[in-house]
C-alpha positions in Angstrom: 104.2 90.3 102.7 102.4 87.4 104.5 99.6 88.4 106.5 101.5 87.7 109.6 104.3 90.4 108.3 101.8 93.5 107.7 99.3 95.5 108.3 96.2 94.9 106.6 93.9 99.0 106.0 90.7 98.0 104.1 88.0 100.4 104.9 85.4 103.1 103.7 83.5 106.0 105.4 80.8 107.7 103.7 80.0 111.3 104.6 78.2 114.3 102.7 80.5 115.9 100.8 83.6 112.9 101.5 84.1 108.9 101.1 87.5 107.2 102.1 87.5 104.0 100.4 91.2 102.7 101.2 92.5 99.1 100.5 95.9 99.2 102.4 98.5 96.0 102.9 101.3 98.2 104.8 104.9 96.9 106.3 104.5 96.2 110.1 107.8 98.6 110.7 109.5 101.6 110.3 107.2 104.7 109.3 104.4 104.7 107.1 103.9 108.3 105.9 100.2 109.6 105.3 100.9 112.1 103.0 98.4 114.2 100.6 97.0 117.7 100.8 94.7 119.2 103.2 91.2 117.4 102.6 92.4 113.9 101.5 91.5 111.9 104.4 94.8 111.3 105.9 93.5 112.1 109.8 90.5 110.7 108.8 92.1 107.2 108.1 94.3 107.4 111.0 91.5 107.9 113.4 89.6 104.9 111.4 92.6 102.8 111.8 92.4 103.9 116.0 88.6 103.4 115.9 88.1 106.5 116.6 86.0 106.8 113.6 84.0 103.7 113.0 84.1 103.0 109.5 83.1 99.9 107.6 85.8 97.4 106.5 88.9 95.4 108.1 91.7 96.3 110.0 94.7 93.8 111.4 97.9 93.9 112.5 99.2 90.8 111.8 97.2 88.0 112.8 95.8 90.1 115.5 92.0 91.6 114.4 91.2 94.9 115.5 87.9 95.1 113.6 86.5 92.4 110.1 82.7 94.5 110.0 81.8 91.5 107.8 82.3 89.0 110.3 80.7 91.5 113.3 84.3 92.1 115.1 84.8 95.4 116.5 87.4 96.3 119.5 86.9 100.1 120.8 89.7 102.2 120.7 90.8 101.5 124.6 91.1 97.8 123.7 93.4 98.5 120.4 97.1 98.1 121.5 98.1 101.7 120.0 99.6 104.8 120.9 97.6 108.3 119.5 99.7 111.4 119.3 97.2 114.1 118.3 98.4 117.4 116.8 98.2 119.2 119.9 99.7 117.6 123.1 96.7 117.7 125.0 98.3 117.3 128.9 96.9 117.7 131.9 97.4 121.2 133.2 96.8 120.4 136.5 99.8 117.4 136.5 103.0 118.1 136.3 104.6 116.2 133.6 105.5 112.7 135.8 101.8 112.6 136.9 100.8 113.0 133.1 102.6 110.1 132.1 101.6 108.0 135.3 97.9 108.8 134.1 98.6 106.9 131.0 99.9 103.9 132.9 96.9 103.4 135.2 94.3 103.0 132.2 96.6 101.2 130.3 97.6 98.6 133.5 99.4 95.3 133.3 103.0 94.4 134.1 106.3 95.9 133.0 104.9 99.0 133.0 106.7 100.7 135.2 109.7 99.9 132.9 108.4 100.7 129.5 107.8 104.3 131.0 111.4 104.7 132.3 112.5 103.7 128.4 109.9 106.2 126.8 111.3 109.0 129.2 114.5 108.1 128.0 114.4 107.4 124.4 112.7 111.0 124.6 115.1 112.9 126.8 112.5 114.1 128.6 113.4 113.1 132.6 114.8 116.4 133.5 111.3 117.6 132.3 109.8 115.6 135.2 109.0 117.7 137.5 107.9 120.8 135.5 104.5 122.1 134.7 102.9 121.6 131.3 102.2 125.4 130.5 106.1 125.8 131.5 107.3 123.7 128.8 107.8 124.8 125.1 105.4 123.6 122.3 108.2 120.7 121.3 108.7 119.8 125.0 105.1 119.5 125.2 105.1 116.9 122.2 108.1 114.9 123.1 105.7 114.6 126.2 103.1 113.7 124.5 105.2 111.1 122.9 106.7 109.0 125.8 102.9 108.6 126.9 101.9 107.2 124.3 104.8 105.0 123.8 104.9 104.2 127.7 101.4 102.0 127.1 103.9 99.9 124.9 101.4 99.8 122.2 101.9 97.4 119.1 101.4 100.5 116.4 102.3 104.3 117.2 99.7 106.8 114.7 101.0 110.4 115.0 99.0 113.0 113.7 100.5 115.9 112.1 102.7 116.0 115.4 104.5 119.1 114.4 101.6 120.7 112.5 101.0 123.3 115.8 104.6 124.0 116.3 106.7 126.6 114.4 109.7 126.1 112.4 112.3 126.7 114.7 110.8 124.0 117.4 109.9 121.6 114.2 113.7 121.4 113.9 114.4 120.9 117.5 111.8 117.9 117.4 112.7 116.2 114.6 115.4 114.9 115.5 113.3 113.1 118.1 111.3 111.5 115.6 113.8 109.7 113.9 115.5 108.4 117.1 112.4 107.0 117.3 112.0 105.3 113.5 115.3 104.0 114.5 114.9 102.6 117.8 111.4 101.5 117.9 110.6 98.1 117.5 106.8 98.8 116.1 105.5 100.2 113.1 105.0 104.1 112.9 101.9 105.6 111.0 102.7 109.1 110.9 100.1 112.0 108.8 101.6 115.2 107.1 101.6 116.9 104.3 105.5 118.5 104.5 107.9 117.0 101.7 110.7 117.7 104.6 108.9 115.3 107.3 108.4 112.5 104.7 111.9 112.6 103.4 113.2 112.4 106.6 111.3 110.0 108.5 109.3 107.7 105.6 110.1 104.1 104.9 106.6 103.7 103.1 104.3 106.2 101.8 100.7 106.6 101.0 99.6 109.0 98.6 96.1 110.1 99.3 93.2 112.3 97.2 90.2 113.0 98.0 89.9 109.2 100.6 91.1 107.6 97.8 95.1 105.6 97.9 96.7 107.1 94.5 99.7 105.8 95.2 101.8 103.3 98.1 105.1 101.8 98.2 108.5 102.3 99.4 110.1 105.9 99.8 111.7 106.3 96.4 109.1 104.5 94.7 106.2 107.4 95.2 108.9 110.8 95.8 109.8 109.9 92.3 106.5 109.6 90.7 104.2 111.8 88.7 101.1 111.7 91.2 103.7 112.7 94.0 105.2 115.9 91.8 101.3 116.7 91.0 100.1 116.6 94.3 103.4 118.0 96.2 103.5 121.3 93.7 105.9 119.5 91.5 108.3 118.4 94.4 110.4 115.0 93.0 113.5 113.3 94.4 114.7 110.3 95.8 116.3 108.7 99.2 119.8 107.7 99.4 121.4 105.8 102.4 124.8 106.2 102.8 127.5 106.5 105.9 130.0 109.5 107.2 133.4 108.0 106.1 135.0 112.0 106.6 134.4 115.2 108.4 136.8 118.2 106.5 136.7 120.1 109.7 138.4 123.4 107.8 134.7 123.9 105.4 132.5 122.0 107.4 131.5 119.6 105.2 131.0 115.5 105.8 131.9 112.9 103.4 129.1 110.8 102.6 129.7 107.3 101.2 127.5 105.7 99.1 128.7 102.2 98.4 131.9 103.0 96.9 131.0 106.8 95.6 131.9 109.8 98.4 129.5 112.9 98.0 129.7 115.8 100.0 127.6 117.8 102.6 127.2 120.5 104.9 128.1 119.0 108.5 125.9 117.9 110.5 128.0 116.9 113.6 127.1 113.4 112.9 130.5 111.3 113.9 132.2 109.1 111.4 130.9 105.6 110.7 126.9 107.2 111.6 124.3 106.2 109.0 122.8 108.9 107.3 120.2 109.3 104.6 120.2 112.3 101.8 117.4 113.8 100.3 118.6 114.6 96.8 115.7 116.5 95.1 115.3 116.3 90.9 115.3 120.6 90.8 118.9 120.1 91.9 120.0 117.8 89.7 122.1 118.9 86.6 123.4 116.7 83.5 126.2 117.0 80.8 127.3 114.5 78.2 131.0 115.3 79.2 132.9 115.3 82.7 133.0 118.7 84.2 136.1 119.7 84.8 135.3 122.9 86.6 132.5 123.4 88.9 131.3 125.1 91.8 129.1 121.7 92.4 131.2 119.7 94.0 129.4 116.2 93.6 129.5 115.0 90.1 128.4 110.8 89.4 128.5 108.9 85.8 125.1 107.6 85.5 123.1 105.5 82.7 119.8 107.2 81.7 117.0 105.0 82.2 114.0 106.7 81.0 112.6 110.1 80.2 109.4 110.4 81.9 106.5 113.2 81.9 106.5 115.9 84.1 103.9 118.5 85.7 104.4 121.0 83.1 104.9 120.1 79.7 108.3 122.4 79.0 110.5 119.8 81.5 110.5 116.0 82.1 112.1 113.7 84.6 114.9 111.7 83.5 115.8 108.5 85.5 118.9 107.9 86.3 120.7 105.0 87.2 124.2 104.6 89.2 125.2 101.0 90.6 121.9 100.4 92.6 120.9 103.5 93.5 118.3 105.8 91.6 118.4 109.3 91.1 116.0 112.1 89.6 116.6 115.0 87.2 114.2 117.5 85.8 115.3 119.2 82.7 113.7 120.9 79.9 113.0 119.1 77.0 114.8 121.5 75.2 117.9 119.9 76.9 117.2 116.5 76.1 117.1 117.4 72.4 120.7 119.3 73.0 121.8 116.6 74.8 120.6 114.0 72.6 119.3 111.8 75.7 118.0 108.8 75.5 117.7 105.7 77.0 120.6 104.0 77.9 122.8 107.1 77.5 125.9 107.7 80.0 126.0 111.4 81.2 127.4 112.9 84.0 125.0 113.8 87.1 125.6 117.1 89.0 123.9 117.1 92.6 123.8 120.9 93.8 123.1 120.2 97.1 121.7 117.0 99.5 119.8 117.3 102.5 121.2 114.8 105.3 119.9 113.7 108.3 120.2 110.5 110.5 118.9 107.1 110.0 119.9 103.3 111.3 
């Protein structure tokens, strides 16, 4: 990435008992995901990255320089074209939900504001919320709220942090969806903190793997869900992203047909319509191998693949085994007793049994 095609993170913060020391080049679209446990620094960074925090280093977007300490440039938060969702919604009690947003516009000023707010209430589904109260509306309400003000400013990056963190699991689901009309439809980059395996695989594009303010780990999706550092830190959580489209909908057991170049796996409907982009979360746990096609099976999505390579694991009794079919990666764990049985090795066919997916929409 040229410098005018990222964003450029380099920066450290020394505390008592804490030091981020981060040295980032991130894409300048889709979502980046923060991810790493409780403790790592991931809010911390985000805040750095909003100046909120005012820690040493360099931050850009672009060719556009938010803060180079070495050089004396430093623009306060107000000045930084970004939107800041914070983990609670933090409205105005006293506004209805119109006069929240409004508030936004009149610190943020300038022209076409008026109509950047009518596409955040829409991309958001929030106008029949309008003229409601903020203590009537439920904790996801309240975020998508939170959301469409932020977005309404027509900042240049979005940071959302832990956005869903407060809410419980039934209004995470109702939200979500939300969030990845957004990583579709937005035309800026998303830096978004959690530390839930189900966020990341649904929203990430990027990922940065933080421990203890230090980057372990950053690159594309599939490149850190199938890593060791991700299983170690994630509690031995592995898998990979596929992208794929809804080719069939078998109406009678509710399943969709996914197709994946020119391989068709199955899932639970979703009611996405046919011809909708979709990506799958295939996790390694649910991933079985055989040297021989199975020709009776309660799994109902079975792929030749080439093995290619037998990794370590997080527990010495299993490894990951990479698999390969066409372009598209996949990730097993097995016990090394079964590699032995199945004499695997690399550049071995076998046949790859994927006991369920998780699907969910994408561009």
């Amino acid at each position: 990435m040229t410098p005018r095609q990222c964003i450029t993170v380099k920066l450290s913060l020394a505390r008592d008992d804490f030091k981020l020391d981060v040295d980032l080049t991130l894409p300048d679209k889709g979502v980046t995901v923060l991810y790493g446990p409780s403790g790592s620094g991931k809010t911390t960074l985000l805040r750095a990255v909003a100046g909120l925090e005012k820690a040493q280093g360099v931050v850009t977007l672009g060719d556009l320089v938010w803060q180079n300490s070495f050089e004396g440039q430093w623009l306060p938060t107000w000045r930084r074209q970004l939107g800041y969702v914070f983990q609670e919604a933090s409205l105005f009690e006293h506004l209805d939900v119109m006069a929240n947003l409004r508030f936004g516009l009149t610190r943020a000023g300038g022209p076409g504001m008026k109509e950047s707010l009518e596409s955040a209430i829409d991309l958001l589904g929030i106008r029949a919320l309008l003229s409601r109260q903020p203590q009537s509306l439920s904790g996801g309400e309240r975020q998508r709220v939170a959301i469409a003000r932020a977005l309404a400013t027509r900042p240049r990056v979005l940071l959302l942090d832990e956005p869903l963190a407060s809410l419980d699991i039934s209004r995470r689901q109702e939200i979500l969806p939300w969030l990845e009309r957004l990583s579709q439809e937005l035309n800026i980059p998303m830096l978004y903190v959690t530390h839930s395996v189900d966020e990341l695989t649904r929203l990430a594009d990027h990922v940065v793997l933080l421990n203890n303010g230090q980057c372990s780990l950053s690159g594309p999706v599939n490149h850190v869900l199938s890593s060791l550092p991700f299983a170690l830190t994630a509690n031995g959580e592995s898998g990979v992203v596929l992208r794929g489209r809804v080719s069939q909908v078998d109406s009678q057991y509710q399943l969709s047909g996914i197709e994946i170049d020119e391989t068709r796996l199955w899932a639970r409907d979703q009611g996405f319509a046919i011809g909708t982009m979709v990506r799958l979360y295939v996790p390694a746990n649910n991933v079985s191998l055989a040297r021989q096609e199975p020709s009776t099976s309660s799994i109902q999505n079975t792929l030749k693949v080439r093995v290619e390579a037998i990794e370590a694991d997080t527990h010495p009794a299993s490894c990951l085994v990479r698999l390969r079919h066409g372009e598209h990666l996949l990730l097993a764990r097995v016990t090394r007793r079964a590699v032995e049985q199945l004499s695997l090795e690399t550049d071995t066919w076998v046949w790859a049994q994927l006991k369920s997916v998780a699907v969910s929409q994408t561009s």
